[in-house]
N, C-alpha and C positions, 0 to 999 in steps of 0.2 A: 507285231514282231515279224512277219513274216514279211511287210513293206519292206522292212530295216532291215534283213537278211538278202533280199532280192535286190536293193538297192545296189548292197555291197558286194552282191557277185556279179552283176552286171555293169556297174560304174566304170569299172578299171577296165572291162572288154570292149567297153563303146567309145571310153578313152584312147586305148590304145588301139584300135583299130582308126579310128579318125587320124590319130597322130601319124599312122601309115599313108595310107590313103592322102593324107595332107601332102604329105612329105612326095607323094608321088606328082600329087596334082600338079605342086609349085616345081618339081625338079622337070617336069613335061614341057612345062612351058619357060624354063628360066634357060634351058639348051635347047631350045627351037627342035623341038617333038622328039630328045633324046631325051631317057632316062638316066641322072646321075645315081647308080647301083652305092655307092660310097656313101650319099647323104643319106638314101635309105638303110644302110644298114648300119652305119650308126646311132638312128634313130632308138631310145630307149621309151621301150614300152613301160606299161603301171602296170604292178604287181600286186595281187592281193597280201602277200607275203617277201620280204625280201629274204628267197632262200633259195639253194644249189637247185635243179633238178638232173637227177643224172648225168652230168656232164654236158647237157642241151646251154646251149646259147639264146636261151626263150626271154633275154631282155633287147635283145638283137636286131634277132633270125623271124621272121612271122611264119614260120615255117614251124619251127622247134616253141614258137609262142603259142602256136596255135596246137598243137600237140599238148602241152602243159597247160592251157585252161581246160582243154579238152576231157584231163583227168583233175583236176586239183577243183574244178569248178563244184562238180556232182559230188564228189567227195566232201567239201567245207559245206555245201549244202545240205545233203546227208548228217553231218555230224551239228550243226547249226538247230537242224529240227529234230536233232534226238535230244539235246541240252533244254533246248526250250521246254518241248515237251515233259522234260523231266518235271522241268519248276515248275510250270502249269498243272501237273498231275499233281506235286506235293502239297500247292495251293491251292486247286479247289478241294482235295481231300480234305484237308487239317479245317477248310473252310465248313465242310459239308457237317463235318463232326462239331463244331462251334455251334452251327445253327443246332443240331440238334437238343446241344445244352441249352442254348436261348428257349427252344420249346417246351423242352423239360422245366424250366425257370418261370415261360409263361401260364405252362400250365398248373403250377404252384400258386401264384398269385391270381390267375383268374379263377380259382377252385373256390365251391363255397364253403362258409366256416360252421367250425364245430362241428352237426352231427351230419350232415350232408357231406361233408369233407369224404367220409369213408367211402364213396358211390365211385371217388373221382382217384383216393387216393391209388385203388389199382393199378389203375393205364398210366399213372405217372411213374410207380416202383417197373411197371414193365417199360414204361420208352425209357426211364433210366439206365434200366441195366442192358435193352440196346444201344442205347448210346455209348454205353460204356465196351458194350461187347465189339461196337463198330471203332473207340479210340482204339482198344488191344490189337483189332485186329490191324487198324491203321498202322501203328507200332512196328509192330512185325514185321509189316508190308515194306515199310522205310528203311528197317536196317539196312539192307544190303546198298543202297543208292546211299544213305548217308555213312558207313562203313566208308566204300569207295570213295567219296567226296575225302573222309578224313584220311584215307588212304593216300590219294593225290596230295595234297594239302601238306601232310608232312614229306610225301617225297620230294613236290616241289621246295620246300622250306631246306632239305637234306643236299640237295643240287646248288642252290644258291649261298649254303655254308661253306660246301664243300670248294665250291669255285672262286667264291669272295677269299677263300683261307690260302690256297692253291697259288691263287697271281698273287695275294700279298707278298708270299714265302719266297715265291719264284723274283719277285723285283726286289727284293730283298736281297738273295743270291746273286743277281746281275748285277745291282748297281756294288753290294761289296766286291766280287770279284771282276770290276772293271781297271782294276789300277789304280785305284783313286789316291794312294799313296804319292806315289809319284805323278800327280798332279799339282796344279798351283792351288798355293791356298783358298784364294776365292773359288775354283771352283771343288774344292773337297769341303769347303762350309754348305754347297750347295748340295752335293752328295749327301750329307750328314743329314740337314734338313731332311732330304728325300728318307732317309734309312730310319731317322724319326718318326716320321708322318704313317711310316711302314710298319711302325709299332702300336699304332692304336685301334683299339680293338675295333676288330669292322665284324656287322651282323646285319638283319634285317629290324624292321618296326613295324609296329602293327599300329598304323596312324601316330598319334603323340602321346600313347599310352604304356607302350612297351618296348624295351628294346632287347634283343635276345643275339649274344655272341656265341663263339664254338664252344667257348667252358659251360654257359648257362644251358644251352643247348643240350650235351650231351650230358648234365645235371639231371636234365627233366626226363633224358631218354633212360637214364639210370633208372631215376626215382619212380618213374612207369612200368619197371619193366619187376621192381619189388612189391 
């Protein structure tokens, strides 16, 4: 995991630093040892994200690019090996408590029978009830990381209702109050189409098993919350 996290903070800086450097080399020698400034700052750099920074010009400028991997790099890094770690911790725990039932299991079955049993039965009522006292305490230890997981989960799920619901409504509003009245006919059958299409229920799915719109949605958030 950690190849695959270094990979992809490093790809896009040695990309784009090459694609600089490229752009300079050929513009050096394509104007007899002038630099055309114009080819290079058109040049677009790769981004781990396509998103705003401040108002910086960092797909640009290597200047303001190099400011923004500067902080965005250590930062996706950081948050990269806090996720990992999490799922690593949750799985070799839940793993650690499994073996422990397997021992408990094997020590049942390699136990001798009948009156000898009793010599073995001790150390097995006691790793069992550590092992039980180590799932409880597992338990515990998880709520709050799976809490928050379910926490996230529905607010991302509440974001993408709320946005899918939002543009439907809003092109809904634009294309009726465009005039389409006073349009030709073919193009208000095409209006109409659009104002239909704008009618059918949009949600999310969870693969090919469920699909959930704003009614069922806030059904369930009702039906949760009695």
């Amino acid at each position: 995991m950690m190849i695959l996290i270094m990979f992809y903070l490093v790809a896009p800086v040695i990309t784009s630093f090459g694609v600089y450097f490229q752009s300079i080399w050929q513009s050096y020698h394509q104007t007899n040892n002038t630099i055309r400034t114009w080819d290079i700052s058109h040049r677009q750099f790769s981004l781990h994200m396509e998103q705003d920074f401040y108002g910086l010009q960092h797909r640009t400028n290597i200047l303001h690019y190099t400011l923004y991997i500067a902080v965005i790099v250590p930062m996706m890094f950081t948050t990269a090996c806090t996720v990992h770690m999490k799922v690593l911790t949750i799985a070799s725990s839940v793993r650690y408590a499994e073996m422990l039932l397997h021992i408990v299991m094997l020590k049942v079955d390699s136990s001798p029978k009948q009156k000898s049993i009793r010599e073995e039965l001790h150390d097995i009522i006691h790793v069992h009830q550590r092992t039980l006292d180590c799932i409880a305490l597992l338990v515990k230890a998880l709520q709050p990381a799976l809490l928050l997981q379910l926490v996230f989960c529905v607010f991302i799920w509440c974001l993408m209702m709320l946005y899918f619901t939002i543009t439907a409504v809003e092109l809904s509003e634009s294309v009726y109050a465009c005039g389409w009245p006073a349009m030709d006919r073919d193009i208000q059958q095409g209006l109409r189409m659009v104002l239909h299409r704008t009618q059918s229920p949009v949600g999310i799915k969870a693969g090919k098993f469920c699909f959930v719109d704003m009614e069922l949605f806030q059904k369930v958030c009702r039906d949760s919350l009695h």
